[in-house]
C-alpha positions in Angstrom: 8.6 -2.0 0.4 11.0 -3.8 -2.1 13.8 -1.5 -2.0 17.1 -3.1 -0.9 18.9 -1.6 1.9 22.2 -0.6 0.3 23.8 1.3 2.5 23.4 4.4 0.6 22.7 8.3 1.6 19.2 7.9 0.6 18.7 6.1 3.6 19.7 7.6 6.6 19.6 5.6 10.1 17.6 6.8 13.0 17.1 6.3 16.8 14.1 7.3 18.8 14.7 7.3 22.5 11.8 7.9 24.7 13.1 9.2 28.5 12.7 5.9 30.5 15.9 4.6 28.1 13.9 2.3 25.3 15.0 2.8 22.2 13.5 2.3 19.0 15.4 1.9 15.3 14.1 3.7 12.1 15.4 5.2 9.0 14.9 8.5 7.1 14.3 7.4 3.6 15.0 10.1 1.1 12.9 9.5 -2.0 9.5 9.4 0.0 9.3 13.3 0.5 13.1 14.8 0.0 12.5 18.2 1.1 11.0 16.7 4.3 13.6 14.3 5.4 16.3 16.9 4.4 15.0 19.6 6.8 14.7 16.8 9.2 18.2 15.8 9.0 19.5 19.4 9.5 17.2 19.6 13.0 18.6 16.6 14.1 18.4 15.8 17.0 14.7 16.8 17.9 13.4 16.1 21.2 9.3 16.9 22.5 7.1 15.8 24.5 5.0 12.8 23.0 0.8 13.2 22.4 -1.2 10.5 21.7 -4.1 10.0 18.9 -5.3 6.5 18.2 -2.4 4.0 17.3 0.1 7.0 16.4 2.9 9.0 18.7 3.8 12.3 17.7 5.7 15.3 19.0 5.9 18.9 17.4 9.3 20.0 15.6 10.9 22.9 14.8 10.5 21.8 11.2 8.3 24.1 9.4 7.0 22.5 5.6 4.2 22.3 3.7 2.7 19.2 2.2 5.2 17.1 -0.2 3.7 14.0 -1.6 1.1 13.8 1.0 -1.0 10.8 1.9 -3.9 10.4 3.9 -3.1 6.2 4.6 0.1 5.4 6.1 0.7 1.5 7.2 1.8 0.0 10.2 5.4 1.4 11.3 5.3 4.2 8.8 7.4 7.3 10.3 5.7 10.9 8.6 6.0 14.4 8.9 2.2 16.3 10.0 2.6 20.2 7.8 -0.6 21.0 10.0 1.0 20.1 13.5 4.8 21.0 12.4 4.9 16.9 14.1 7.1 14.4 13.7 4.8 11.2 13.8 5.2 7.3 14.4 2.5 5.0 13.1 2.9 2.2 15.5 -0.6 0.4 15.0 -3.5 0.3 12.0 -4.7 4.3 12.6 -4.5 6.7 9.9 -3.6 10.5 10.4 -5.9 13.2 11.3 -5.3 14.7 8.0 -2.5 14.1 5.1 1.1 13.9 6.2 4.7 13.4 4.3 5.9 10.1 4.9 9.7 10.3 6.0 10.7 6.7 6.7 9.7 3.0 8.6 10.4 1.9 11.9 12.9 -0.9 11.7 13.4 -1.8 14.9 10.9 -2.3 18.6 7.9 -0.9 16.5 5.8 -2.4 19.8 7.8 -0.2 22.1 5.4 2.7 20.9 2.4 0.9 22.1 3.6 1.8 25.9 4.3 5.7 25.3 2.6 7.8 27.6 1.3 11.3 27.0 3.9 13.9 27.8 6.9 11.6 27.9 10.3 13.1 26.7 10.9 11.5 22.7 14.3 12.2 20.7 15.3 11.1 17.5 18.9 11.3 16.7 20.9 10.2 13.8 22.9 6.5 14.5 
C-alpha cells in the first residue's frame, strides 16, 4: 500500500496478544471496509480461541456484519473480517480465505509470530 502513515483516526493501532505473552502489532485501517473496522473498534478488546485453516489464524467475534467490499484474495499480513464465521482473521502466509472476507487492516509488526499459533490458543486484540 502507498498510503502514508499520518497519524490520523483512519488508522487505528492494534495489538494481538496470543496467551503464552507474544505479541503482534497491526492497525485497523478505516477506508478498507468502515462499517467493519467501526464495529470492531466498539468490541474492542475481543478475545477467542484461535482455529487454524491453511496459512491464516482466526477466532470468532461477537461482531455480527455482512459483506462490505468483500474480496476473495487477501496478501500476505492482511488482517479481515469473515461475515460467514462472524471471525476476526490474520493472513500470516500466501493462503486465501475459504470464501470472501472484509479486509480491516495489515499486520505491522511479528507477522511470523502467527506461523507458531496453535489450535485453541487464547488470542486478543486490543487497541494500543
Amino acid at each position: 500500500m502507498s498510503e502514508t502513515n499520518s497519524g490520523s483516526v483512519s488508522r487505528i493501532p492494534i495489538k494481538i496478544r496470543i496467551e503464552k505473552g507474544e505479541e503482534a502489532q497491526g492497525e485497523l485501517i478505516t477506508f478498507l471496509s468502515p462499517r467493519t473496522v467501526d464495529a470492531l473498534i466498539r468490541a474492542l478488546p475481543i478475545e477467542g480461541f484461535a482455529a487454524l485453516w491453511k496459512e491464516e489464524v482466526y477466532f470468532e467475534t461477537p461482531v455480527v456484519m455482512g459483506e462490505e467490499k468483500a474480496k476473495a484474495k487477501v496478501q500476505k499480513g492482511d488482517l479481515a473480517y469473515w461475515p460467514l464465521g462472524k471471525a476476526f482473521c490474520i493472513f500470516y502466509g500466501e493462503s486465501q480465505p475459504y470464501s470472501p472476507v472484509n479486509i480491516v487492516g495489515r499486520v505491522t509488526g511479528n507477522l511470523e509470530m502467527f506461523a507458531k499459533v496453535k489450535s485453541g490458543s487464547v488470542i486478543r486484540v486490543e487497541r494500543v
